[in-house]
C-alpha positions as CSV (number, residue, x, y, z in Angstrom):
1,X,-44.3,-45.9,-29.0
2,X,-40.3,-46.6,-29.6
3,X,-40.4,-43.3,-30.5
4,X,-41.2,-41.4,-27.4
5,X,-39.5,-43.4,-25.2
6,X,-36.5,-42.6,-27.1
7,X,-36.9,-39.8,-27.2
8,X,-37.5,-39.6,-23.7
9,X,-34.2,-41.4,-22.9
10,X,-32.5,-38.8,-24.9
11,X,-34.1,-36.3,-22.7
12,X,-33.4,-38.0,-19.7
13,X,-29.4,-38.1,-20.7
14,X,-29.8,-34.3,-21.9
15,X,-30.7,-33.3,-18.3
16,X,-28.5,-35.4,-16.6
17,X,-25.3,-33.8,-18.8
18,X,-26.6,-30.6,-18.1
19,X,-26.1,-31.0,-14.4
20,X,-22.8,-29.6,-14.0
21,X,-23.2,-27.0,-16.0
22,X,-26.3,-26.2,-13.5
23,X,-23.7,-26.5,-10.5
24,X,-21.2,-24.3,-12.6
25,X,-23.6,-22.0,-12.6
26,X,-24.5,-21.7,-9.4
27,X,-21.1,-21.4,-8.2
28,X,-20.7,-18.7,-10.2
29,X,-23.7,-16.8,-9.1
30,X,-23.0,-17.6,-5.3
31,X,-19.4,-16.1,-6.4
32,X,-21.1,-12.9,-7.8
33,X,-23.5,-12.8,-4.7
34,X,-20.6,-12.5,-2.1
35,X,-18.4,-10.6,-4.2
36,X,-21.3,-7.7,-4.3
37,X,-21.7,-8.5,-0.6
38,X,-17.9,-7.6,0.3
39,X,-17.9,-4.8,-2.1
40,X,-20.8,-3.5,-0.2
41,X,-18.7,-3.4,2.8
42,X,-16.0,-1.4,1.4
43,X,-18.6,1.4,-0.9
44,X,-20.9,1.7,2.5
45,X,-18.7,3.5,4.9
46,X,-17.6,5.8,2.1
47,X,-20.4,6.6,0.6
48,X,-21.5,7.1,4.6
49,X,-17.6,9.7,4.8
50,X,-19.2,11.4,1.5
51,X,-22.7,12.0,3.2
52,X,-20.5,13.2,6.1
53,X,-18.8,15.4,4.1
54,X,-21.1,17.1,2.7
55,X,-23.7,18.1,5.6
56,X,-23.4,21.7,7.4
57,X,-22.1,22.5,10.4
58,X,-23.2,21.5,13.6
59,X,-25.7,18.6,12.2
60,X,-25.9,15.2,13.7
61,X,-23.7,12.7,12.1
62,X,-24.1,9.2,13.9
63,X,-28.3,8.9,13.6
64,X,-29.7,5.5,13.5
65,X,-30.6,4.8,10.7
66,X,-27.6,6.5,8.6
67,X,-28.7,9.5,7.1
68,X,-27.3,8.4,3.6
69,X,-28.7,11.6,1.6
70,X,-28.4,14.7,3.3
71,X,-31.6,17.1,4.4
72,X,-30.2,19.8,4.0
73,X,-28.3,21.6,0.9
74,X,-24.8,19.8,0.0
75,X,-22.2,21.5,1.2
76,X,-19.5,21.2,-1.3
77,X,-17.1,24.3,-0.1
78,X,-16.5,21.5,3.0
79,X,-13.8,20.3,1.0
80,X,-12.0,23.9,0.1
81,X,-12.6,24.5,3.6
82,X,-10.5,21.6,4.8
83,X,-8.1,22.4,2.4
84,X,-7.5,26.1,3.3
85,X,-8.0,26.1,6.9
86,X,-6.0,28.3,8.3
87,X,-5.3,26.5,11.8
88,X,-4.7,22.9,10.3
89,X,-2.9,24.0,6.6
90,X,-3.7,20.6,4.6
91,X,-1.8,21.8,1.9
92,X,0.9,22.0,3.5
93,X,0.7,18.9,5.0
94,X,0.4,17.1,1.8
95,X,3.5,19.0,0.5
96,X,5.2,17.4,3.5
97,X,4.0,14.2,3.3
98,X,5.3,13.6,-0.1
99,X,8.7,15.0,0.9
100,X,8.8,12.5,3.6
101,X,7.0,9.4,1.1
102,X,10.0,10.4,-1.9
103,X,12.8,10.2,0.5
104,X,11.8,6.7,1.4
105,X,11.3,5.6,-1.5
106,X,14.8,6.7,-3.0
107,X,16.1,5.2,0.2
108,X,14.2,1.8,0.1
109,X,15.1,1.5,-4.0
110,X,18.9,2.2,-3.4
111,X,19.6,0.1,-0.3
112,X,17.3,-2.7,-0.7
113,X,17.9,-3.5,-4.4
114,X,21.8,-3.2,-3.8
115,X,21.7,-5.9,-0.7
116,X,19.0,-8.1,-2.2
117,X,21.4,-8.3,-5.7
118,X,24.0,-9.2,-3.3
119,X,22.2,-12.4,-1.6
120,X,20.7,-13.5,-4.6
121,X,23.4,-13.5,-7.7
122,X,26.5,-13.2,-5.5
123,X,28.4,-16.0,-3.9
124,X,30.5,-15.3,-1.2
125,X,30.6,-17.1,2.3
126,X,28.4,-16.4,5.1
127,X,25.6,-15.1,3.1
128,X,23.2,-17.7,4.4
129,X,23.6,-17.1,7.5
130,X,23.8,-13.2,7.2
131,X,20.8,-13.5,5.3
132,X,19.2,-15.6,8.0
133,X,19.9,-12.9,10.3
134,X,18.3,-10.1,8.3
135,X,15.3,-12.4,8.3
136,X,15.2,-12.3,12.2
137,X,15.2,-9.0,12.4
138,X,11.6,-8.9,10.9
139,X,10.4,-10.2,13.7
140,X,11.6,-7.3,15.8
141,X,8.4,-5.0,16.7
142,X,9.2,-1.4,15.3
143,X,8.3,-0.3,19.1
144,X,11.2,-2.0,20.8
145,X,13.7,-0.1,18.7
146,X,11.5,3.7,19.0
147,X,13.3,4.9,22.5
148,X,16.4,4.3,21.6
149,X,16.5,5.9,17.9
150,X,14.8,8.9,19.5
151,X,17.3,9.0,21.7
152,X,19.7,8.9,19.0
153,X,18.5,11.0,16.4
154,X,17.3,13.8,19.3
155,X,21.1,13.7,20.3
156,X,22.2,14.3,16.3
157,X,20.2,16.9,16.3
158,X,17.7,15.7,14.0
159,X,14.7,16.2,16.6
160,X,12.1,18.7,14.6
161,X,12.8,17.8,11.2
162,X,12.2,14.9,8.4
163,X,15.4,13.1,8.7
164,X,14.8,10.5,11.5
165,X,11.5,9.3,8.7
166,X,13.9,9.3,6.0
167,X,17.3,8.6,7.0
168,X,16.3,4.5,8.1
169,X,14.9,3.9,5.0
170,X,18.5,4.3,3.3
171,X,20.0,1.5,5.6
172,X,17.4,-1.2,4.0
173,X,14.3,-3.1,5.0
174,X,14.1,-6.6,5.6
175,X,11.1,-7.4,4.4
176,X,11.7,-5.6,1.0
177,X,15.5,-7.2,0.6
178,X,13.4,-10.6,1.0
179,X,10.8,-10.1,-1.7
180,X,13.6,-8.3,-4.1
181,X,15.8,-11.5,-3.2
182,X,13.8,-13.7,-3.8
183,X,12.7,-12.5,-7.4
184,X,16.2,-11.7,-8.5
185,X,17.0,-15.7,-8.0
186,X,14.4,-16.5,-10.7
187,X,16.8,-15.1,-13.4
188,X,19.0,-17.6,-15.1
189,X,22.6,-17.6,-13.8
190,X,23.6,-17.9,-17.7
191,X,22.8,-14.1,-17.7
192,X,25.6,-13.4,-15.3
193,X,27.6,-15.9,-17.2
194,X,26.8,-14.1,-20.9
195,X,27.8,-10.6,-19.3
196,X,30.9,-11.1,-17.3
197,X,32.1,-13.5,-20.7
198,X,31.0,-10.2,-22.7
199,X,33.2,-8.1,-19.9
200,X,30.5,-6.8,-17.8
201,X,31.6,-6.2,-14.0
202,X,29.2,-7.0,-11.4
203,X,28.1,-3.4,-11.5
204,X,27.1,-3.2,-15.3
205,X,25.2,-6.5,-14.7
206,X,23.2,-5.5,-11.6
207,X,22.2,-2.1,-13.6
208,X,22.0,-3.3,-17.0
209,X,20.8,-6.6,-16.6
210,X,19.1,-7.5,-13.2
211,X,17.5,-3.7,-12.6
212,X,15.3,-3.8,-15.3
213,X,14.1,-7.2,-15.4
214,X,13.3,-6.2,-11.8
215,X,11.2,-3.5,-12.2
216,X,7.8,-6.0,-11.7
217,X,8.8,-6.0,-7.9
218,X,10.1,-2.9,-7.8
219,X,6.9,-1.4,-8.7
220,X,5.3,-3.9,-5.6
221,X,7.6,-2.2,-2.8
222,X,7.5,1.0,-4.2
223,X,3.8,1.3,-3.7
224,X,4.0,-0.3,0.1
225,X,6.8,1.9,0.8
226,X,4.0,4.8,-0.5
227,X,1.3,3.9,1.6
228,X,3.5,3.3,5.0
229,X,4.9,6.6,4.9
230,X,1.5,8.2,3.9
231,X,-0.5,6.6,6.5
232,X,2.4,7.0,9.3
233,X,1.2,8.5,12.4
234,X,3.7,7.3,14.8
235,X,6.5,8.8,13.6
236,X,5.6,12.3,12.7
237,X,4.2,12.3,15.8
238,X,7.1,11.8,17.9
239,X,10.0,13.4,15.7
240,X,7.9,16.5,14.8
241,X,6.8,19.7,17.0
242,X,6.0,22.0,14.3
243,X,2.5,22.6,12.9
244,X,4.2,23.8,9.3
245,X,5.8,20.4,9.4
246,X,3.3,18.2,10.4
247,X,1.8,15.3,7.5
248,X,-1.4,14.2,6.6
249,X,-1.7,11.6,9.2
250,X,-1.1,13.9,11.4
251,X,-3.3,16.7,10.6
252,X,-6.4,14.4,9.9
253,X,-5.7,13.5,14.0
254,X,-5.7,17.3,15.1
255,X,-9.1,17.7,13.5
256,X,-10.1,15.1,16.8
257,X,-9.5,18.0,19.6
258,X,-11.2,19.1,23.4
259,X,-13.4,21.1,22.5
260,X,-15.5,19.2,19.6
261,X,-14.8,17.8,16.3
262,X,-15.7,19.1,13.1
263,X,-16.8,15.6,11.5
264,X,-18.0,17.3,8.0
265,X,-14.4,18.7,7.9
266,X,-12.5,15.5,8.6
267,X,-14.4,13.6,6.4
268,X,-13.8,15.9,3.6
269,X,-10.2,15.6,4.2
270,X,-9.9,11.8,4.8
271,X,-11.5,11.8,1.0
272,X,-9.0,14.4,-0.2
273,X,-6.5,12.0,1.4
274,X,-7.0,9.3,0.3
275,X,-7.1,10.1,-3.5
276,X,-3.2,10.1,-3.5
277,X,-3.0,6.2,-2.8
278,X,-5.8,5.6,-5.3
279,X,-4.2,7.4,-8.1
280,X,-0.7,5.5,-7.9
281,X,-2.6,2.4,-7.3
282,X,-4.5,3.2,-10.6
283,X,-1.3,3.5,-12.3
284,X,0.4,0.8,-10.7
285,X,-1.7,-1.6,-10.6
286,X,-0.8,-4.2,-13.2
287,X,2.7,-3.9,-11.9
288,X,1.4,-4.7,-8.6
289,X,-0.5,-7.4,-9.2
290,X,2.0,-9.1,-11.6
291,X,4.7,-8.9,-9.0
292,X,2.9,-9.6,-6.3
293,X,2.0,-13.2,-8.5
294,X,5.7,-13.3,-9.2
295,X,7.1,-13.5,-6.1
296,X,4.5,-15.6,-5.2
297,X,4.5,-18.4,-7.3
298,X,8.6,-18.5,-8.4
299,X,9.4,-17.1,-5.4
């Protein structure tokens, strides 16, 4: 008799500890649950571009349901098609996409490296309150300032080619200065100390010393810089009147035209375009993500 309630005490005890572990659990399942949910949301409408893709010409494309599979017989020389047509040369708008997306990001490295060292390891007076100053220019919308640099740059004579989308990046960017800023002041100032005692100039110690243990952040703005200036529509749009010199942005929009749109084609080349920004991502990514926790938390 003692025995079995004993041991149904010791049962009654062994479910009550197991209670959180029950909740623990669930959390994590509910966690899962939404998680496959939200990745749903994002695998849906590309799986739905890839059904796109690959369907003939003049099929329906928005049926209700989705036709997730098509009828017909895949059409895989869609993609060759979009790359080699001869109207909208995709190639060629890659080619001057990245032309445009390395200038930027030579620009952006040089400048905004060079002004952030300056604010964060330099002392010299008024930097607060230049620095405050950059910061308010963040909150100037890109399209106040667009009339008068086209203005500008149309009167240099820059109208027609890539300079007026490569040019601004080599006079800085606030928001990149601010995130480079504000990692550079989690180094220790006995760095600077140990390198100007061992003769180091502030040049040597901004190249040798801050640059690399930089690189973290570098990596973060180097990959935003990448996808502005690959998904930039605005600004090819304006500065350039060429067809040869048109970018990817720009040539995905001129597949939308009067007459019709050929939706297997675009949707073959949004795919083709957006494997650039997946691959650097891929490579990037622990860079990014590490950076991206570094400014955050010592920011």
């Amino acid at each position: 008799m003692q025995t079995t309630i004993t041991s149904g005490a010791r049962k009654r005890s062994a479910d009550r500890l197991n209670w959180p572990r029950v909740k623990r659990n669930l959390g994590q399942a509910f966690a899962y649950v939404m998680l496959l949910i939200l990745t749903a949301f994002i695998l849906l409408p590309l799986g739905w571009m890839l059904t796109v893709a690959l369907k003939p010409d003049f099929v329906p494309v928005f049926t209700i349901p989705p036709e997730w599979v098509p009828t017909q017989h895949w059409r895989w020389e869609n993609f060759t098609r979009a790359l080699t047509n001869s109207s909208r040369p995709f190639l060629r708008y890659t080619w001057n996409t990245l032309q445009i997306v390395g200038g930027n990001i030579v620009g952006s490295l040089i400048s905004c490296t060079l002004v952030a060292y300056a604010f964060a390891r330099l002392r010299f007076r008024g930097s607060q309150m230049l620095f405050n100053l950059l910061i308010i220019t963040m909150l100037i919308p890109w399209q106040v300032l667009m009339i008068p640099q086209f203005l500008m740059f149309h009167k240099l004579g820059w109208y027609g080619t890539f300079l007026p989308l490569i040019v601004p990046s080599f006079t800085g960017n606030a928001f990149f200065i601010f995130l480079i800023r504000q990692y550079m002041r989690t180094f220790p100032r006995d760095l600077d100390e140990a390198a100007r005692i061992d003769g180091c100039n502030y040049w040597q110690i901004f190249w040798h010393i801050i640059l690399p243990l930089s690189k973290p952040v570098l990596a973060v703005c180097v990959v935003f810089v990448f996808l502005g200036s690959w998904n930039d529509l605005l600004g090819p749009l304006i500065y350039l009147d060429d067809n040869r010199k048109f970018t990817v942005a720009v040539g995905l929009a001129n597949f939308v035209t009067r007459t019709g749109t050929d939706w297997n084609l675009l949707m073959a080349a949004n795919l083709i375009a957006m494997l650039p920004a997946l691959i650097v991502y891929f490579f990037a990514q622990d860079k990014l993500i590490g950076g991206i926790a570094s400014v955050g938390l010592k920011g």
